[in-house]
N, C-alpha and C positions, 0 to 999 in steps of 0.2 A: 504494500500500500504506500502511498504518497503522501505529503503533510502538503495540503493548503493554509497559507493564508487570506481570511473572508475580511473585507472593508462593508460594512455594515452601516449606511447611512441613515441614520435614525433623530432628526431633531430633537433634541431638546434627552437625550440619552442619558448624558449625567446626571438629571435630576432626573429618573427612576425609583420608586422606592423599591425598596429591600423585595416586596408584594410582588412588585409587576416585574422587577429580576426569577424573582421565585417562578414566576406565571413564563415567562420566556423559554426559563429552561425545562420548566414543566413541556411545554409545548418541543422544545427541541428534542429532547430525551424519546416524546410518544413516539417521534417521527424518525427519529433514528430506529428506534425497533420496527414501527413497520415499513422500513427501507428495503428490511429482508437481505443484505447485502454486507461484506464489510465495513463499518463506519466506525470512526472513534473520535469523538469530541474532547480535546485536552482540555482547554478552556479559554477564556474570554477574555478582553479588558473594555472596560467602557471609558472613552474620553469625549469631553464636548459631545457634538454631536455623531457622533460614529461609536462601533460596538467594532472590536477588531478579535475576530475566532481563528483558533489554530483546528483545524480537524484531521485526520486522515480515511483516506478512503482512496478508491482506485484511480477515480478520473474527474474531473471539474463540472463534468454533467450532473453528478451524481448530490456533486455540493449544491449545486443548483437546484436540482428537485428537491433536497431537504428543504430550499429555503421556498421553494414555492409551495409545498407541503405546508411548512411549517407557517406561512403568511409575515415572513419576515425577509428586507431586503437581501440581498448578495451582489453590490455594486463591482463589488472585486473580488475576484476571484483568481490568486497566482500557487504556482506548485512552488515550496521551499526547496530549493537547491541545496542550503549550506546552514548551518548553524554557527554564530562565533558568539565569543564571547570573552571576558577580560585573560582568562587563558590561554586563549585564541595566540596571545603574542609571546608567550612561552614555549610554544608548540615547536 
């Protein structure tokens, strides 16, 4: 499986409560299971107006049906190539 990165344009995101985060992943999790399919949701970060998702799953199509399922946007949708990170320069 592949690791996407989802850009999730959603106004007014950060102010969310706790409730409708809970009602989000409620709704992403149903729709992962009936995906029927490889899928795995690592997780989320909400900033300003965007929701930024890490998932993995086979192919970019497949991110996209969850979100049309799930009635939530997927403006971006990129396959993760590389991971770095501050150890990255140790390497």
């Amino acid at each position: 499986m592949a690791t996407f990165m989802i850009e999730r344009n959603l106004p007014g995101a950060s102010r969310l409560s706790l409730e409708e985060l809970r009602e989000i992943a409620r709704t992403s999790n149903q729709v992962v299971e009936g995906l029927q399919v490889g899928y795995t949701w690592h997780h989320s970060y909400v900033a300003g107006d965007k929701i930024y998702c890490v998932h993995e799953t086979d192919d970019p199509e497949t991110i996209r049906e969850h979100a049309r399922r799930g009635g939530f946007p997927a403006d971006v949708v990129v396959e993760v190539t590389a991971e770095i990170g501050p150890g990255t320069a140790d390497s």
